[in-house]
C-alpha positions in Angstrom: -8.0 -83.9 3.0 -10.3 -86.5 3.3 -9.1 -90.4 2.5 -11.1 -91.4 -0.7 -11.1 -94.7 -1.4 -9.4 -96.0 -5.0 -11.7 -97.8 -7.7 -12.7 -99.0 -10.9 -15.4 -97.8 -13.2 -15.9 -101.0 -14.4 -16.3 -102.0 -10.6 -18.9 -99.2 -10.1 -20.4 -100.7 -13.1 -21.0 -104.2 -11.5 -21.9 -103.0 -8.3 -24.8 -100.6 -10.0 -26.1 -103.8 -11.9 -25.9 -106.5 -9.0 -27.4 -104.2 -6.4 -29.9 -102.3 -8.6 -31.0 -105.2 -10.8 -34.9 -104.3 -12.2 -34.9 -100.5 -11.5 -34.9 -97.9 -14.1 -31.2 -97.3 -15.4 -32.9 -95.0 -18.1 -35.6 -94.0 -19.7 -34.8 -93.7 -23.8 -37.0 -91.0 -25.4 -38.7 -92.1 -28.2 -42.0 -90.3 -30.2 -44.0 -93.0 -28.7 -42.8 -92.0 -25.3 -40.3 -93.5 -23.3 -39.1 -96.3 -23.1 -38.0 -98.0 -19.8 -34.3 -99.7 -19.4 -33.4 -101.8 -16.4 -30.0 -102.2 -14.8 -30.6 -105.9 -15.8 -31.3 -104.6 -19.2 -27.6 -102.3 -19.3 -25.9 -105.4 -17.8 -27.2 -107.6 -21.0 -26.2 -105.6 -23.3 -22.6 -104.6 -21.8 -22.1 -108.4 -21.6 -22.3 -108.8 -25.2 -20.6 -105.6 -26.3 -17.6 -106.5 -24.0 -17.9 -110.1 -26.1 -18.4 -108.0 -29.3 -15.0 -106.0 -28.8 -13.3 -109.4 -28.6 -14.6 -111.2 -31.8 -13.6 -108.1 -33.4 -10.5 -108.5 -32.2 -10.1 -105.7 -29.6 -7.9 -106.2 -26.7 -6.9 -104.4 -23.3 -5.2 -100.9 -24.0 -6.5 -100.7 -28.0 -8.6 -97.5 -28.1 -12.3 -96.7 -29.7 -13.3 -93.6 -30.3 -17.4 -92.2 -29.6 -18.9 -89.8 -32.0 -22.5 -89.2 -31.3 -25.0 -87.0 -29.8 -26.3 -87.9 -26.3 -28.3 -91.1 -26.7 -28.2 -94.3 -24.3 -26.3 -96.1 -26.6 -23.1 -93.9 -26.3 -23.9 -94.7 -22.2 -23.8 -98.4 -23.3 -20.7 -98.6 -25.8 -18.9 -96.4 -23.2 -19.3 -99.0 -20.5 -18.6 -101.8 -22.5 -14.9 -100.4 -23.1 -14.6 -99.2 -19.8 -15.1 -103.2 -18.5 -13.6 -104.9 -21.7 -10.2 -102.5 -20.7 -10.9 -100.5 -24.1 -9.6 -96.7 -23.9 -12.4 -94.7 -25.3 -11.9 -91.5 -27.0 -14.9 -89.3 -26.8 -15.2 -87.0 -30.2 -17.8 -84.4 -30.1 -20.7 -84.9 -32.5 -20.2 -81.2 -34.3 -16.5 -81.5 -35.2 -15.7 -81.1 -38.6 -13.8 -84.1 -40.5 -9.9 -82.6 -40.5 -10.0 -81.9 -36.6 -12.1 -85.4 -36.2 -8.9 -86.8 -38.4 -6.5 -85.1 -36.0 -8.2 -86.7 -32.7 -8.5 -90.4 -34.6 -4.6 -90.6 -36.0 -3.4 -88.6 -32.8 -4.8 -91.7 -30.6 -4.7 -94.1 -33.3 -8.5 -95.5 -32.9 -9.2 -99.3 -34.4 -13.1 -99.0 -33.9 -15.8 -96.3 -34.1 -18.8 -95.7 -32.7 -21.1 -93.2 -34.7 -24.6 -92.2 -33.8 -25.9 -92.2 -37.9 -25.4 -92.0 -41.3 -24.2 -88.6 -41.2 -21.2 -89.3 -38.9 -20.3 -92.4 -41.2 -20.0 -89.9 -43.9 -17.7 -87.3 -42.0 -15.8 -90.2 -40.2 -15.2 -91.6 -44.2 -14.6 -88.0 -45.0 -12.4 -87.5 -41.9 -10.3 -90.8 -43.1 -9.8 -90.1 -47.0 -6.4 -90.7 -47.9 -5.4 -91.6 -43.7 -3.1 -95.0 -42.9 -6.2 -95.8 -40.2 -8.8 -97.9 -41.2 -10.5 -98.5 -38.1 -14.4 -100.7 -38.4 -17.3 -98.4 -37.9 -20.3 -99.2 -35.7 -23.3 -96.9 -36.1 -26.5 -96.8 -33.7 -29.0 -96.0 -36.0 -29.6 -99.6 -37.7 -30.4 -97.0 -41.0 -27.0 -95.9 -41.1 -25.5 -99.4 -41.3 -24.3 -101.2 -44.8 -20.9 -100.0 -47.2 -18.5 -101.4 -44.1 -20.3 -100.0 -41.4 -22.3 -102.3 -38.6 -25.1 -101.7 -37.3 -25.2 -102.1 -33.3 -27.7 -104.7 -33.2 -25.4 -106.7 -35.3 -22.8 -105.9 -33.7 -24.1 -106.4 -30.2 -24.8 -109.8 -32.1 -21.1 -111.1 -32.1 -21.3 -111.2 -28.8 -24.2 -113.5 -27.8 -22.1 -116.3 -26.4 -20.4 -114.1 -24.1 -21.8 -115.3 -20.6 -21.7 -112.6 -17.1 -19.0 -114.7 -15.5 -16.7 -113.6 -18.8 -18.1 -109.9 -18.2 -17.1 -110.1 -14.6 -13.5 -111.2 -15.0 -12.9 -108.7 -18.1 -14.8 -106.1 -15.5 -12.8 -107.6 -12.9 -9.3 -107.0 -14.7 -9.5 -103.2 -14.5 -6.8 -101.9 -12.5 -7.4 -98.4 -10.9 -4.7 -96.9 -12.2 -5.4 -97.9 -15.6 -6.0 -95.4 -18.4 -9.9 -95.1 -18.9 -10.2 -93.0 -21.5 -8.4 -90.0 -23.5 -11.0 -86.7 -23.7 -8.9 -84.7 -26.4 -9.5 -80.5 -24.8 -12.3 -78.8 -27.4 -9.2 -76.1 -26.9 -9.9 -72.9 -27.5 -6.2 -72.3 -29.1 -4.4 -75.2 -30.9 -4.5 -78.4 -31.9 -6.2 -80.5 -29.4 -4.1 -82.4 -26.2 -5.6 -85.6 -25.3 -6.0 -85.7 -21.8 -5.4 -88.9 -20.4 -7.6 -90.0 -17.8 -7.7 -93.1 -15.0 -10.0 -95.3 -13.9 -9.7 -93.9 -10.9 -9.1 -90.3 -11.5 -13.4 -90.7 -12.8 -14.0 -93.3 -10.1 -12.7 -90.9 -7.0 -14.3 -87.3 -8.9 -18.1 -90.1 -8.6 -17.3 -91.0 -5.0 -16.3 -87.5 -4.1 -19.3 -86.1 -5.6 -21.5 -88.8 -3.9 -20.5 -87.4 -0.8 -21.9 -83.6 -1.0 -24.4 -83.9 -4.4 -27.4 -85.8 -3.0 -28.6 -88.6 -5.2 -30.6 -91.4 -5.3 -33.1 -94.2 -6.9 -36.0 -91.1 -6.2 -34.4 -89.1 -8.5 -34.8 -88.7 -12.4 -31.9 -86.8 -14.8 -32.0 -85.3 -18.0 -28.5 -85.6 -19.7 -27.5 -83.0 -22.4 -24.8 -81.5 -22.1 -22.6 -83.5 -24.8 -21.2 -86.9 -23.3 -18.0 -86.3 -25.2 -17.5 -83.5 -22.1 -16.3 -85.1 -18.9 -18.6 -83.0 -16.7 -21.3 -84.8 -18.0 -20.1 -88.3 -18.0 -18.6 -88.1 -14.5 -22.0 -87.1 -13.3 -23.8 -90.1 -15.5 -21.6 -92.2 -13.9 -22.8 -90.4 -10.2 -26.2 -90.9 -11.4 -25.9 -94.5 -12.7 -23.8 -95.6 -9.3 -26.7 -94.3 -7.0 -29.8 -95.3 -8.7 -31.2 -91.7 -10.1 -33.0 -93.4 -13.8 -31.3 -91.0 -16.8 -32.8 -89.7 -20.1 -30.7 -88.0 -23.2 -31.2 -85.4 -25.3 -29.7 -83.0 -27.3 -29.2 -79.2 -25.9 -32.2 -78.2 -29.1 -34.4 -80.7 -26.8 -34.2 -79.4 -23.4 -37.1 -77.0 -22.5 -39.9 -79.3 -23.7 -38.0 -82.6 -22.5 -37.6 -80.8 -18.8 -41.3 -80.1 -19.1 -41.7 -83.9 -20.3 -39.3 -85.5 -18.1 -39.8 -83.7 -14.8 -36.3 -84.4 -13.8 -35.1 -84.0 -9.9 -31.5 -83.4 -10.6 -29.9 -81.5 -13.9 -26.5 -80.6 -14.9 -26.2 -77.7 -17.1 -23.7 -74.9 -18.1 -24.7 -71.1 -17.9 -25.9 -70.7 -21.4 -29.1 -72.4 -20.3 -29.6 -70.3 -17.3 -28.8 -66.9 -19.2 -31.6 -67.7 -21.8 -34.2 -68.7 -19.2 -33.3 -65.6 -17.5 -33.5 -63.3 -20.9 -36.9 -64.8 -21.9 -38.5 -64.0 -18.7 -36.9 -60.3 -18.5 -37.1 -59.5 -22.2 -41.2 -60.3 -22.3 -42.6 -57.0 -23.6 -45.7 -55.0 -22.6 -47.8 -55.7 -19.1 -46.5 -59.2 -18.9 -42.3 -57.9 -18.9 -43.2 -55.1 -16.4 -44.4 -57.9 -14.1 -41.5 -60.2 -14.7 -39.0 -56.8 -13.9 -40.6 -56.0 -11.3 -40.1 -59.8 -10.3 -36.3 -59.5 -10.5 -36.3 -56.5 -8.6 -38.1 -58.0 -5.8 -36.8 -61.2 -6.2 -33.0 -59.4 -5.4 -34.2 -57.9 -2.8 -35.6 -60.7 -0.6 -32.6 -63.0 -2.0 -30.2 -60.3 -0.1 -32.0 -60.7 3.0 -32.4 -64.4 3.0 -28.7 -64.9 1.9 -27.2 -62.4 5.1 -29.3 -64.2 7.4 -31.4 -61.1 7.9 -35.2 -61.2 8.7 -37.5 -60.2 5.4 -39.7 -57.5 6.1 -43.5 -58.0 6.3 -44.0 -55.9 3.1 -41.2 -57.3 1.1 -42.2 -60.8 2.2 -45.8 -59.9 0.8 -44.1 -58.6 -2.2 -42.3 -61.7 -2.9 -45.2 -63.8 -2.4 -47.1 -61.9 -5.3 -44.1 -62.0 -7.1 -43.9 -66.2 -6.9 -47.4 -66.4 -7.7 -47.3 -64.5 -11.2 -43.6 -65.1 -12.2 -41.3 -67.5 -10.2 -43.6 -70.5 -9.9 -43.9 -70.5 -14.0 -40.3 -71.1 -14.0 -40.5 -73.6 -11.7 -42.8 -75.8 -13.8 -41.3 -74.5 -17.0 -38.3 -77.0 -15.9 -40.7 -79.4 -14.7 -41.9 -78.4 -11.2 -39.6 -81.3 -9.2 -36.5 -80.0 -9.5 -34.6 -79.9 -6.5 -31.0 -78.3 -7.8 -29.0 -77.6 -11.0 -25.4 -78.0 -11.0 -23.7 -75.5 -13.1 -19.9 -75.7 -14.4 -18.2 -75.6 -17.7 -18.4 -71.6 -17.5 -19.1 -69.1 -15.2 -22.4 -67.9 -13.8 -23.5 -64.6 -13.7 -23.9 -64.0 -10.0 -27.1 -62.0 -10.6 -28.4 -64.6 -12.6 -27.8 -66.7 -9.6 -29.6 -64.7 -7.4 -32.6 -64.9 -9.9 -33.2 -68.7 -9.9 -32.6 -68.6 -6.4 -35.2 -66.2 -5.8 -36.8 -68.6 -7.8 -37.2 -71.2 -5.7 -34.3 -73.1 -8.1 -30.8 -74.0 -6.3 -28.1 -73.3 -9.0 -24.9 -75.5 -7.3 -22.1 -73.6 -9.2 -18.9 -76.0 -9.7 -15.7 -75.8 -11.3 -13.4 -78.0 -12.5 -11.2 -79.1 -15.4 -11.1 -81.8 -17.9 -7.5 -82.3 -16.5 -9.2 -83.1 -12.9 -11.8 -85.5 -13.9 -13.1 -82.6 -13.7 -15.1 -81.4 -10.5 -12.3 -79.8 -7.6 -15.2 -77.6 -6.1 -19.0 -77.4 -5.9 -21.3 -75.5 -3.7 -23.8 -78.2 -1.8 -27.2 -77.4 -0.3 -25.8 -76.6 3.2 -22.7 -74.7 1.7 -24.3 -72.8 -0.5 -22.1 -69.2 -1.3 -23.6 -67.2 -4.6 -20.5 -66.0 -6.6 -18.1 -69.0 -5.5 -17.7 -72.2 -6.9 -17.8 -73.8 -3.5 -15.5 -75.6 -1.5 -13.4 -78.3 -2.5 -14.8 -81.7 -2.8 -13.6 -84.5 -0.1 -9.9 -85.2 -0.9 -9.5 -82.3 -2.7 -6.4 -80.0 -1.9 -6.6 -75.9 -3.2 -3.9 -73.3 -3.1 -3.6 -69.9 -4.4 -0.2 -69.7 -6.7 1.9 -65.9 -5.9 0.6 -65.0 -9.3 -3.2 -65.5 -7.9 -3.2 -69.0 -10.2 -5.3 -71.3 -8.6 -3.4 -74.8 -8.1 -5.4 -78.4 -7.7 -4.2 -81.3 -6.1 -6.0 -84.6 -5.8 -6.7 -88.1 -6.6 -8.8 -86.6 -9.9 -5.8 -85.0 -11.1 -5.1 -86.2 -14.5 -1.8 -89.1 -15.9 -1.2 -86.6 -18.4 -1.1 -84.9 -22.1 -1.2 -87.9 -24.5 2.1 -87.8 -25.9 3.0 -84.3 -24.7 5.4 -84.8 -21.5 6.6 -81.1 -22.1 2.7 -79.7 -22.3 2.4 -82.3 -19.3 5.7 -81.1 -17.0 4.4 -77.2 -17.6 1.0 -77.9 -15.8 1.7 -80.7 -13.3 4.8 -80.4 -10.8 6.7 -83.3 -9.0 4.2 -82.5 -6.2 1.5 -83.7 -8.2 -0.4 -79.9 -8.1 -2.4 -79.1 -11.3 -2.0 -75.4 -12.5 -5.4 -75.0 -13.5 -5.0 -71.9 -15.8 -7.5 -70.0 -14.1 -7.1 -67.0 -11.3 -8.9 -67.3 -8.1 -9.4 -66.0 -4.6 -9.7 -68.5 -1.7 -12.0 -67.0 1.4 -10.6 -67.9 5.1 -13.3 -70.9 5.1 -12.4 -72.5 2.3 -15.0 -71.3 -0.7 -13.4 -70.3 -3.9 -14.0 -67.4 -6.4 -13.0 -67.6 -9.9 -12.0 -64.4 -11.4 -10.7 -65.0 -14.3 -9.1 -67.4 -17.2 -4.9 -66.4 -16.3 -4.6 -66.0 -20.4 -8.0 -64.1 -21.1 -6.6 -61.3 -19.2 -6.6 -58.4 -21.3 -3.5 -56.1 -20.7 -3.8 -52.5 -22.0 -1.7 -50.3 -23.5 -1.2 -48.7 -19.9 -0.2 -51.9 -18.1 -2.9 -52.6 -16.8 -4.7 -55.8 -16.6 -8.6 -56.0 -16.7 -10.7 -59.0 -16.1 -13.4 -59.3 -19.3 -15.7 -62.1 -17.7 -17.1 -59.4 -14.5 -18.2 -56.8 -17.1 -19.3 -60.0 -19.4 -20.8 -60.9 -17.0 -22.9 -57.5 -15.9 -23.7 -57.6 -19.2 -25.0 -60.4 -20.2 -28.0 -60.2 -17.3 -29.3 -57.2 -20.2 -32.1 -58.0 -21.8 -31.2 -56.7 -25.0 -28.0 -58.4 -24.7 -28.2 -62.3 -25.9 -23.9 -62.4 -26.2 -21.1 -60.4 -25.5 -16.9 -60.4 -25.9 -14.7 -57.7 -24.0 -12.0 -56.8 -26.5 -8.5 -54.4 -26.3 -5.7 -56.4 -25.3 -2.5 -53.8 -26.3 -4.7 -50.9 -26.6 -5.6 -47.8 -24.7 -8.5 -48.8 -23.5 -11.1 -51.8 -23.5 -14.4 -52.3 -25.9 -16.8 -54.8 -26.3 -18.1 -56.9 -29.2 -21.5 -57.3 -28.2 -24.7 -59.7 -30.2 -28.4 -57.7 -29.9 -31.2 -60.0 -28.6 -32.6 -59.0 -31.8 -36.6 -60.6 -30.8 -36.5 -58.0 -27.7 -34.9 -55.4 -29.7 -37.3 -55.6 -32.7 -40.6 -55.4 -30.1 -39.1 -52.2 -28.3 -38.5 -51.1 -32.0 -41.9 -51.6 -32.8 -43.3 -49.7 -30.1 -41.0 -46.9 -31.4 -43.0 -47.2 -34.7 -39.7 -48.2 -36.4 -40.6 -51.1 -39.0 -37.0 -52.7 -39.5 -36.3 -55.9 -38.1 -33.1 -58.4 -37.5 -29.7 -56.8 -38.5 -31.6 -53.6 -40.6 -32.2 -52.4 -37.3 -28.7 -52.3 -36.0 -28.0 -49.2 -38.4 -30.7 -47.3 -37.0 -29.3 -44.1 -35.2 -31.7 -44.4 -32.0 -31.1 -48.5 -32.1 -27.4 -47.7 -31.6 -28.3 -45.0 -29.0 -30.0 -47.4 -26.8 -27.1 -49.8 -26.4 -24.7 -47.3 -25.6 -27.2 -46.2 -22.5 -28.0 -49.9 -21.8 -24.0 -50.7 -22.4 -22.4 -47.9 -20.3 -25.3 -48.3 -18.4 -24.5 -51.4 -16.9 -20.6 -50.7 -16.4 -21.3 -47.4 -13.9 -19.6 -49.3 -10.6 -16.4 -50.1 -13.0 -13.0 -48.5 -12.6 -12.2 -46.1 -14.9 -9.6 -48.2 -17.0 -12.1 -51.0 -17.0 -14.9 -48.9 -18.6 -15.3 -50.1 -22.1 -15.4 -47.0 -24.2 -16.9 -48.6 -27.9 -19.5 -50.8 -28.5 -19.3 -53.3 -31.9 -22.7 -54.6 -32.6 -22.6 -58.1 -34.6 -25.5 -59.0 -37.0 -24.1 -62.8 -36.6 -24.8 -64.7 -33.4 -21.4 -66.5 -32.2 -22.4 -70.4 -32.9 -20.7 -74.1 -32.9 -21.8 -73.9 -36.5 -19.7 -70.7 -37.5 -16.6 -71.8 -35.0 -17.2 -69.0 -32.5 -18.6 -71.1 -29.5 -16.8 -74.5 -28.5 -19.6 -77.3 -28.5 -20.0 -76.1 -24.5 -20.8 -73.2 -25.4 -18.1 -71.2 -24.6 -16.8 -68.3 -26.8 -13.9 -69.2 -28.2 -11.9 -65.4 -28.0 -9.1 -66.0 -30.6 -11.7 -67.3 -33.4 -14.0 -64.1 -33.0 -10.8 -61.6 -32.3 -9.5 -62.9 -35.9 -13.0 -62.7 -37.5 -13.1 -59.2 -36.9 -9.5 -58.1 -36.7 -10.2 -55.4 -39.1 -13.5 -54.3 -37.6 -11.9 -54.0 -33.9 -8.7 -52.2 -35.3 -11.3 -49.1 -36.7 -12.6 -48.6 -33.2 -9.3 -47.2 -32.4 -8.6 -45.4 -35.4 -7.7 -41.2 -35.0 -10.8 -40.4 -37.3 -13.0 -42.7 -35.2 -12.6 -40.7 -32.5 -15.7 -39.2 -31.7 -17.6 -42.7 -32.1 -19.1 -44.8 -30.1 -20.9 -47.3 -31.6 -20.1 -49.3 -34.4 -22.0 -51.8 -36.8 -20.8 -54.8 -38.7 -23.8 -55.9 -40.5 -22.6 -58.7 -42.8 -21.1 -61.9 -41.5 -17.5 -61.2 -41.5 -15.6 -64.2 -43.6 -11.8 -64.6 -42.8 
């Protein structure tokens, strides 16, 4: 693999500033409009908040924890503990107080950042009754008072720091020095801090630099939540090469893409899948058009993608097709976008296809907090629908016996926190990562993901079946908004599956049926059309793989009700114990002769 060369975030941080000086670091969204911050600007206010830490009486290796929604002030705090040699502990904004509690006594945080008054309240919450009593800074100058500080004042204890005392605090960094601690949103279990270096983030930036063009052209809109590394690592990409950054939250994003007009965006599927649903799930004239689109659209995209000449007719076909579909998607995310990068989850290939058809590159990644976290990426020239990519410069991949994929490079993490045993499990003497996940490595180097090793479900007969392919043919449906594949130790498998319940009540409608939302659900030719659209969908399957019950859910799976992590993914054991009792009756004797089933009320337990 390719030599990368070691670093410092705190290093990229002064090189950004000196070389960058009056450009556009970010633009901070305001109702006004924005508002423009240089990299003079950043470098001002990191010189006092490194001065800040140290009136407070912060020193190298204490820790401060970050618990906000995406603003540029969690870019700014960030950076002043990164060059005062402060670990930061990124909490995400939507924890609840006893697993915020967990994170903050775990790592044993002396200061917190929080983004308002509401996070002052769960943070006190959090800390009722706890031996911490760490100071609170809060960014909203309306949150401040009753202990807390705001960050103006805050930023105000350190006026009298001068650059030449930012530069040697910047300067100290070591690259092997712990940057931060990202504690897993785990889908099982407490939370295991994963301990990060300055130069497990500093090589992941380079790396990426290398095959993710970027530069002071570009604009970026940043909402994924900071508090997950894919994100930050790519803020950090974005800061080192010049490309001026906005935040907002992931409520935000369709009218600031429009807004914004960014070049370059990093999201995870959810966005794409909803996009994608919108456009198929139009009803009438208009949804014709838009499925005829598709069709087309996969058509041409399986002629450009073999290399193969498109037909005169099909070309005119597509041409149409861009005119009255595709180019509305384009300027739906702003018209200037030159590529996504997608990670966090996996793409639906089809979906894929669809943006690509598009004219809209998805660049599907993967990666792991434990690897800083980006180990593959597809790139404009290597560009493979279905893979992840190849792996980034310096960036070794092998395929474990048990089809495990196995990581080994300079992002690879120190460490679990604390955990030596969890730590020793995952990380040989070798220094290879075993990432979890099962994979499949193609003779020139691109790798598929099939499946998360412990989402497997085994059945009954032995045999193992892989839930994210038929989650995945599902969830391109357009009555289909989210689905879970279910039947680990039974005969066969079924699916849990949430109605897009807009799309479903306008085909109702046209049906003459008046019900809407979760009335509709119990509605004998309702549950007739999902098993047709459900079975359906699963035709190419083998035949142990063939889900054989459908559960429809009146409750969407949220952050809010625990079923998604804040990226959202599902989180399988949380839904699996919600409706223990409602799975178990799909395999009941006197269910027999069902198919579908209905839970109508949210199930509590």
């Amino acid at each position: 693999p390719a030599d990368v060369p070691e670093g410092t975030l705190a290093q990229l941080f002064l090189d950004a500033v000196d070389s960058r000086g009056e450009s556009d670091a970010y633009r901070v969204l305001g109702p006004q409009g924005p508002i423009s911050c240089s990299y003079a600007e950043v470098a001002d206010t990191v010189r006092r908040g490194v001065g800040a830490l140290g009136a407070m009486g912060l020193s190298r290796g204490d820790r401060a924890a970050i618990i906000s929604e995406n603003r540029v002030e969690w870019a700014l705090a960030d950076f002043a503990c990164l060059c005062a040699g402060i670990h930061d502990v990124p909490i995400y904004s939507t924890l609840t107080p006893p697993q915020v509690r967990y994170i903050l006594e775990d790592a044993q945080v002396s200061l917190i950042f929080v983004s308002d008054r509401d996070q002052v309240s769960k943070v006190r919450e959090a800390l009722g009754g706890s031996a911490l009593d760490p100071r609170i800074v809060v960014f909203d100058q309306s949150g401040a008072g009753e202990g807390a500080l705001s960050w103006v004042d805050f930023l105000d204890l350190g006026t009298d720091a001068t650059m030449e005392d930012l530069r040697r605090e910047a300067g100290a960094a070591r690259p092997e020095d712990l940057a931060t601690l990202i504690y897993t949103s785990g889908t099982t279990g407490n939370p295991k801090g994963v301990m990060l270096t300055h130069n497990n983030l500093a090589s992941n930036v380079w790396a990426c630099s290398q095959v993710l063009p970027v530069g002071p052209a570009d604009s970026s809109l940043s909402f994924l939540p900071l508090s997950h590394v894919l994100q930050r690592m790519v803020d950090y990409l974005f800061f080192a090469e010049g490309c001026t950054n906005s935040h907002c939250t992931i409520d935000e994003v369709s009218e600031e893409l429009a807004r914004i007009r960014p070049t370059k965006v990093v999201s995870v599927p959810r966005l794409y899948e909803k996009v994608y649903q919108r456009v198929t799930s139009e009803s009438g004239l208009k949804g014709g058009i838009a499925r005829w689109a598709v069709r087309v659209g996969r058509e041409w995209e399986a002629h450009v993608s073999a290399g193969r000449r498109v037909p005169g007719l099909l070309s005119l076909r597509y041409r149409i097709a861009d005119r009255l579909v595709f180019a509305k998607i384009r300027e739906r995310v702003g018209g200037r976008l030159e590529y996504f990068v997608s990670g966090g989850a996996p793409l639906a290939p089809d979906i894929n296809r669809f943006f690509f058809a598009a004219g809209i590159r998805i660049l599907e990644g993967y990666g792991l907090t434990e690897t800083s976290p980006v180990t593959n990426v597809n790139t404009i020239e290597q560009f493979r629908i279905g893979t992840v990519g190849r792996p980034v410069p310096g960036t070794e991949i092998r395929i474990a016996e048990d089809g495990e994929i196995l990581v080994r490079g300079p992002q690879v993490m120190k460490g679990y926190y604390k955990l030596p045993d969890r730590t020793a499990e995952v990380l040989d003497q070798d220094g290879w990562l075993a990432t979890g996940d099962i994979g499949e490595l193609s003779e020139d180097g691109f790798l598929t993901i099939t499946d998360r090793k412990k989402d497997l479900i085994k059945t009954s007969g032995g045999k193992y079946i892989a839930p994210q392919a038929i989650e995945n043919a599902l969830k391109k449906n357009p009555f289909i908004d989210q689905v879970m594949v279910v039947g680990e130790g039974r005969n066969f498998p079924s699916v849990l599956v949430v109605p897009a319940f807009d799309h479903l009540a306008a085909w109702a409608a046209g049906k003459g049926r008046s019900a809407t939302g979760a009335a509709l659900l119990d509605d004998g030719t309702v549950q007739a059309l999902y098993e047709q659209q459900v079975f359906g969908e699963l035709g190419d399957l083998a035949r142990y793989e063939r889900p054989k019950k459908i559960g429809l859910l009146a409750e969407a799976f949220t952050v809010e009700n625990g079923m998604l992590t804040p990226t959202q993914k599902v989180k399988r054991r949380e839904v699996l114990s919600r409706y223990e009792s409602f799975v178990d009756g799909f395999y009941q004797e006197a269910a027999r002769d069902r198919t579908v089933f209905v839970a109508a009320a949210p199930q509590d337990g």
